[in-house]
N, CA, C and O of each residue as an XYZ file, in Angstrom:
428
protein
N      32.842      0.111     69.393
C      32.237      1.341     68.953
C      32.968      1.905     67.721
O      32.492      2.046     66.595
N      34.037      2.159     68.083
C      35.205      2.327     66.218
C      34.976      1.402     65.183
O      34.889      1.808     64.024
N      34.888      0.421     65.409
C      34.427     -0.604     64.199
C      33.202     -0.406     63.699
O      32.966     -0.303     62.495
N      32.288     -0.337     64.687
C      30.852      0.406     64.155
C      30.853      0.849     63.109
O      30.483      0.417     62.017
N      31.582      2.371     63.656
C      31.947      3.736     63.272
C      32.107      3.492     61.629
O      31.438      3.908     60.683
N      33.582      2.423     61.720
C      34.267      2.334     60.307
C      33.494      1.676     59.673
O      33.382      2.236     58.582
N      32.690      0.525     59.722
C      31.742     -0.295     59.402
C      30.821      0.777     58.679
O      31.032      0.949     57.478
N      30.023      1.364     59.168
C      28.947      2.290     59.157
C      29.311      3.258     58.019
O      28.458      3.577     57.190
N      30.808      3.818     57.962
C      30.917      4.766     57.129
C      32.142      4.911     56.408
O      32.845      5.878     56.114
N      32.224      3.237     56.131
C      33.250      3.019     55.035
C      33.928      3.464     53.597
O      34.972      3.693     52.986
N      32.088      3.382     53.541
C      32.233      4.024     51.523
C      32.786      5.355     52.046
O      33.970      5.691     52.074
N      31.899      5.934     52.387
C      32.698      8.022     52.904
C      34.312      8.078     53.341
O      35.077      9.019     53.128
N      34.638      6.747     54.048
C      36.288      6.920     54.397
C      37.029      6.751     52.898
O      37.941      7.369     52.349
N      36.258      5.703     52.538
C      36.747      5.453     51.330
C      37.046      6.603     50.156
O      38.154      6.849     49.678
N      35.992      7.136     49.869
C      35.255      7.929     48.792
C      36.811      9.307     49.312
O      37.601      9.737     48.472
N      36.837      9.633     50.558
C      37.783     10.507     51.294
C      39.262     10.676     50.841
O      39.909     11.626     50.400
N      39.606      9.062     51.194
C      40.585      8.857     51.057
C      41.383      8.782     49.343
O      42.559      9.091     49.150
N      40.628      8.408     48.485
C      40.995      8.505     47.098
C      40.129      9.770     46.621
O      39.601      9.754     45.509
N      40.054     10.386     47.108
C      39.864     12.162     46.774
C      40.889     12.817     47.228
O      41.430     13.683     46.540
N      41.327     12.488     48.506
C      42.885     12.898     49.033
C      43.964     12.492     48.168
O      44.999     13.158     48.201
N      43.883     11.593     47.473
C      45.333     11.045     46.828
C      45.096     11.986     45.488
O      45.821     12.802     44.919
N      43.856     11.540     45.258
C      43.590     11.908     43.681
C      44.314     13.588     43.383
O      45.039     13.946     42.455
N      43.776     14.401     44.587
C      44.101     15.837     44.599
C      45.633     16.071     44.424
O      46.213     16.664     43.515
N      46.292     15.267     45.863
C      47.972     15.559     45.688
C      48.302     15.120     44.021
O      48.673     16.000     43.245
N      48.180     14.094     43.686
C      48.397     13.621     42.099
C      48.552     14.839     41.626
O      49.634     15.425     41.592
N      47.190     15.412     41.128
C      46.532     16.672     40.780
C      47.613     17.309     40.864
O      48.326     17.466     39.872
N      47.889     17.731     41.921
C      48.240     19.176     42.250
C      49.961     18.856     42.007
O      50.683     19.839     41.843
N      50.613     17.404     41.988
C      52.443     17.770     41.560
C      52.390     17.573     39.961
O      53.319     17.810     39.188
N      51.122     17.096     39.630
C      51.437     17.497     37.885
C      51.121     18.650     37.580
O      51.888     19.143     36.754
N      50.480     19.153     37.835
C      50.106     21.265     37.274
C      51.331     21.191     37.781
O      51.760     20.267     37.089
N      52.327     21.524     38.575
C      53.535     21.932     39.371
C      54.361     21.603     38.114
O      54.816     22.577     37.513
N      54.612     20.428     37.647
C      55.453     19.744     36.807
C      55.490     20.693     35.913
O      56.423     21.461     35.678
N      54.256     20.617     35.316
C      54.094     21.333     34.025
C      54.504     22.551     33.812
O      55.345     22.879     32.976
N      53.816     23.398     34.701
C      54.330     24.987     35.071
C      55.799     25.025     34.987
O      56.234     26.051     34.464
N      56.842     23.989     35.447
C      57.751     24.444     35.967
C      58.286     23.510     34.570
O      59.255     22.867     34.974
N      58.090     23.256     33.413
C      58.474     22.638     32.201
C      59.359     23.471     31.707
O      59.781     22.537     31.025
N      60.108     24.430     31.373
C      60.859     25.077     30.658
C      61.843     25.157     29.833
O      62.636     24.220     29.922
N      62.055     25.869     29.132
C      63.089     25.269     27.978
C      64.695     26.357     28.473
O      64.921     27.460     28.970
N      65.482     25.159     27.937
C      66.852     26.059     29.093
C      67.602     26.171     27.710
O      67.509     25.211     26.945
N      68.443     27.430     27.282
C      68.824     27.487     26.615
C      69.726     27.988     26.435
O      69.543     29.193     26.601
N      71.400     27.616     25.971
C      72.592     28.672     25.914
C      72.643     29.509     25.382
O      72.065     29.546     24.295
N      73.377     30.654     25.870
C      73.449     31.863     24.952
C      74.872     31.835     23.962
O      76.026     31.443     24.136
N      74.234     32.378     23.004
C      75.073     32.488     21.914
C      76.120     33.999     21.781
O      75.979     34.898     22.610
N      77.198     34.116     20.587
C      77.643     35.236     20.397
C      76.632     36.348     20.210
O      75.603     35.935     19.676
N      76.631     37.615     20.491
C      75.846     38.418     19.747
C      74.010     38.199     20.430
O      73.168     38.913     19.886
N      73.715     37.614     21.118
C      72.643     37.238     21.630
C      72.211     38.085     22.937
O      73.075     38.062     23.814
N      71.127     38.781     23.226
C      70.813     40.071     24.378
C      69.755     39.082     24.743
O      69.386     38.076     24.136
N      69.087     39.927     26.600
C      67.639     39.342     26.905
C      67.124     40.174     25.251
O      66.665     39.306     24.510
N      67.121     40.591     25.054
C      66.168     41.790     23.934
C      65.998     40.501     23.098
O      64.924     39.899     23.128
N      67.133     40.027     22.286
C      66.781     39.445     21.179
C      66.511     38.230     21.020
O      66.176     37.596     20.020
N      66.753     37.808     22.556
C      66.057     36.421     22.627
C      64.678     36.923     23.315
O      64.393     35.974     24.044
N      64.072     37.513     23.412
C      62.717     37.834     24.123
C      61.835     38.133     22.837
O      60.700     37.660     22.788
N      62.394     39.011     21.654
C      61.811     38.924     20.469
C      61.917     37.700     19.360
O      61.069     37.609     18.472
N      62.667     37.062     19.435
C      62.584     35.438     19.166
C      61.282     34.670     19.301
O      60.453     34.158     18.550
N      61.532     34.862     20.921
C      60.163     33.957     21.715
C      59.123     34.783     22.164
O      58.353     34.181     22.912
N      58.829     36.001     21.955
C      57.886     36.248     22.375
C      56.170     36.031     22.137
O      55.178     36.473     22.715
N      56.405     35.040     20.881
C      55.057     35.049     20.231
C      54.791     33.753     20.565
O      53.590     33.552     20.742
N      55.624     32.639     20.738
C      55.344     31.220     21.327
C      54.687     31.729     23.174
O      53.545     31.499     23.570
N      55.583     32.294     23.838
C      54.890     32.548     25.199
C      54.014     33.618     25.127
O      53.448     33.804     26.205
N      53.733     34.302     24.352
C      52.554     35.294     24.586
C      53.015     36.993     25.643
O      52.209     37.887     25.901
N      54.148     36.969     25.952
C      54.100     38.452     26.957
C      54.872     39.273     25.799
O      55.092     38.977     24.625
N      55.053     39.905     26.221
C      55.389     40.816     25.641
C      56.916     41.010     25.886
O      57.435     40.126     26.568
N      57.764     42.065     25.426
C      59.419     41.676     25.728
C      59.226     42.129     26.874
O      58.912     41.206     27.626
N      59.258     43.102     27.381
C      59.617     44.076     28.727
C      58.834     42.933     29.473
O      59.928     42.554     29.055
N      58.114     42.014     30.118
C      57.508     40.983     30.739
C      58.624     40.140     30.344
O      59.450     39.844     31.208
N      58.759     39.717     29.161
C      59.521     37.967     28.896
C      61.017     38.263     30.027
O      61.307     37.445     30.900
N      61.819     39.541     29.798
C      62.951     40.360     30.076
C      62.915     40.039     31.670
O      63.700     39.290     32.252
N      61.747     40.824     32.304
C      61.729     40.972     34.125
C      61.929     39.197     34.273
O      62.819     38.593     34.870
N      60.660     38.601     33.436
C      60.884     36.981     34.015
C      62.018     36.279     34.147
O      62.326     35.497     35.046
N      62.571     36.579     33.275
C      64.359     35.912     33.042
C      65.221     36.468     33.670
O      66.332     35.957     33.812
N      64.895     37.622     34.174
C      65.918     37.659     35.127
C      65.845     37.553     36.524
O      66.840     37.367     37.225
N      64.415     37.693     37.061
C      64.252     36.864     38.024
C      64.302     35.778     38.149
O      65.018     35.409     39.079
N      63.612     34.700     37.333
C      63.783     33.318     37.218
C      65.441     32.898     37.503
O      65.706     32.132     38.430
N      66.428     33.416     36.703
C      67.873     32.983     36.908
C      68.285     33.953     37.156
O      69.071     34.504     36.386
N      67.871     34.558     38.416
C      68.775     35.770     39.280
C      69.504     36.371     39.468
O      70.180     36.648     40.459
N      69.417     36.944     37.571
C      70.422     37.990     36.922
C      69.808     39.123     37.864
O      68.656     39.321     38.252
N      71.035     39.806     38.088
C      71.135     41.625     38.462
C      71.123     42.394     37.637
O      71.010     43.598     37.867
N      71.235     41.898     36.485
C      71.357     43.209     35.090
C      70.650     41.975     34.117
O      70.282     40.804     34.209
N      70.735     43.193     33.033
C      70.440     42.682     31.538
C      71.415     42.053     30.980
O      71.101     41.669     29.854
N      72.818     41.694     31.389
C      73.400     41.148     30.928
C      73.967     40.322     30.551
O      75.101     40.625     30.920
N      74.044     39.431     30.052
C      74.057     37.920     29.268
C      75.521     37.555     28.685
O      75.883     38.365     27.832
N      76.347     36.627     28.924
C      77.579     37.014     28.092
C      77.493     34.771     27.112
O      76.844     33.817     27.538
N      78.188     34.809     26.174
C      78.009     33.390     25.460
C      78.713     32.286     26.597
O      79.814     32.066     27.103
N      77.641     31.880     26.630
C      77.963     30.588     27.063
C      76.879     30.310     28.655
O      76.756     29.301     29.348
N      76.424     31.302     28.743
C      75.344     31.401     29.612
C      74.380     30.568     29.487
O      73.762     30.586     28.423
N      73.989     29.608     30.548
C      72.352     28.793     30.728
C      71.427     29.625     31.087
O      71.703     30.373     32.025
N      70.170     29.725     30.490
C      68.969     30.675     30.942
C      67.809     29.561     30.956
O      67.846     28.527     30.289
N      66.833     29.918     31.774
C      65.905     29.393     31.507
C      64.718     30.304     30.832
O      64.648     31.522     31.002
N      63.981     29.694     30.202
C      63.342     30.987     29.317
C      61.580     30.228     29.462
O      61.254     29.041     29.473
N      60.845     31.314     29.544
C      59.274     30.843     29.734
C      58.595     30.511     28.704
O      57.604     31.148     28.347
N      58.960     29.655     28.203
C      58.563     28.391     26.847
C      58.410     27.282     27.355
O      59.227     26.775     28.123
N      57.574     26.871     27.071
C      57.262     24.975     27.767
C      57.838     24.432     26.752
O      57.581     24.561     25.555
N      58.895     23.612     27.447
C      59.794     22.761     26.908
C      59.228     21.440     25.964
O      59.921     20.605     25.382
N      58.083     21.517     26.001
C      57.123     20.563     25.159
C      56.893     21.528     23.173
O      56.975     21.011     22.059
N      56.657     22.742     23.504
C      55.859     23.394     22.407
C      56.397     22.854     20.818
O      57.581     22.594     20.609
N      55.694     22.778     20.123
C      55.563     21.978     19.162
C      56.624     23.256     18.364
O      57.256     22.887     17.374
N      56.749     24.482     18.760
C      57.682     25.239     17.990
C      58.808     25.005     18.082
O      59.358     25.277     17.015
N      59.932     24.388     19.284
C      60.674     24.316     19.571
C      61.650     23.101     18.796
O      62.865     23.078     18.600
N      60.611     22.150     18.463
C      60.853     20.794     17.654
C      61.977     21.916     16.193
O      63.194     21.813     16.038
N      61.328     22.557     15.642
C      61.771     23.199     14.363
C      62.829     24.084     14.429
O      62.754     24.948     15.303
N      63.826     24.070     13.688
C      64.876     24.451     13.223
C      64.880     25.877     13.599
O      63.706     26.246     13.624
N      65.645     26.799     13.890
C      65.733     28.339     13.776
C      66.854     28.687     13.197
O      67.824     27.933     13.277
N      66.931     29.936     12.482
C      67.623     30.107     11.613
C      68.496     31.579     12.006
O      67.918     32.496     11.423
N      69.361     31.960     12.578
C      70.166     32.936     13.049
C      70.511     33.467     12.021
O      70.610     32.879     10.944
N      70.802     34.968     12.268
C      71.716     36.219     11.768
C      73.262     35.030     10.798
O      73.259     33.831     10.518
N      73.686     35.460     10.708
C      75.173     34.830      9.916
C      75.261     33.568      9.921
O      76.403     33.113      9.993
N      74.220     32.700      9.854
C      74.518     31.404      9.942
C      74.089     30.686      8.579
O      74.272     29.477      8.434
């Protein structure tokens, strides 16, 4: 009677089963991506402020948004940042802006 069963409604197990895979696939690359970010040390002289006005036009929020994210993301208690700090910052580590040179205050 199970063989029937499977016999009978193979293509549908089938069709099932690589819709199931296909989805998980799916669903750990959006994950990947989302979670792409660009990690970046902090420098002398460097605030969330002035790295949020840096990047704020590649990610699109605004500072007071870029600011809350970063410090939740790396589970700062304050605004405060001292050199030599790793941050992660909400820029996809892919963006074609990041490739190009930036040019600092006294440098």
């Amino acid at each position: 009677m199970m063989k029937a069963f499977v016999k009978e409604n193979s293509f549908v197990l089938l069709f099932m089963a690589v819709t199931i895979i296909a989805g998980i696939i799916l669903i750990f690359s959006i994950s990947e991506e989302q979670h792409s970010y660009k990690e970046i040390v902090v420098q002398e002289g460097d605030s969330l402020w002035s790295i949020a006005g840096q990047y704020n036009k590649v990610n699109g929020m605004d500072e007071e948004d870029f600011i809350m994210w970063v410090q939740k993301e790396n589970k700062l208690r304050s605004a405060k940042i001292v050199p030599g700090d790793t941050l992660i910052i909400p820029i996809a580590s892919s963006s074609a802006y990041l490739d190009k040179e930036v040019a600092f205050k006294g440098e």
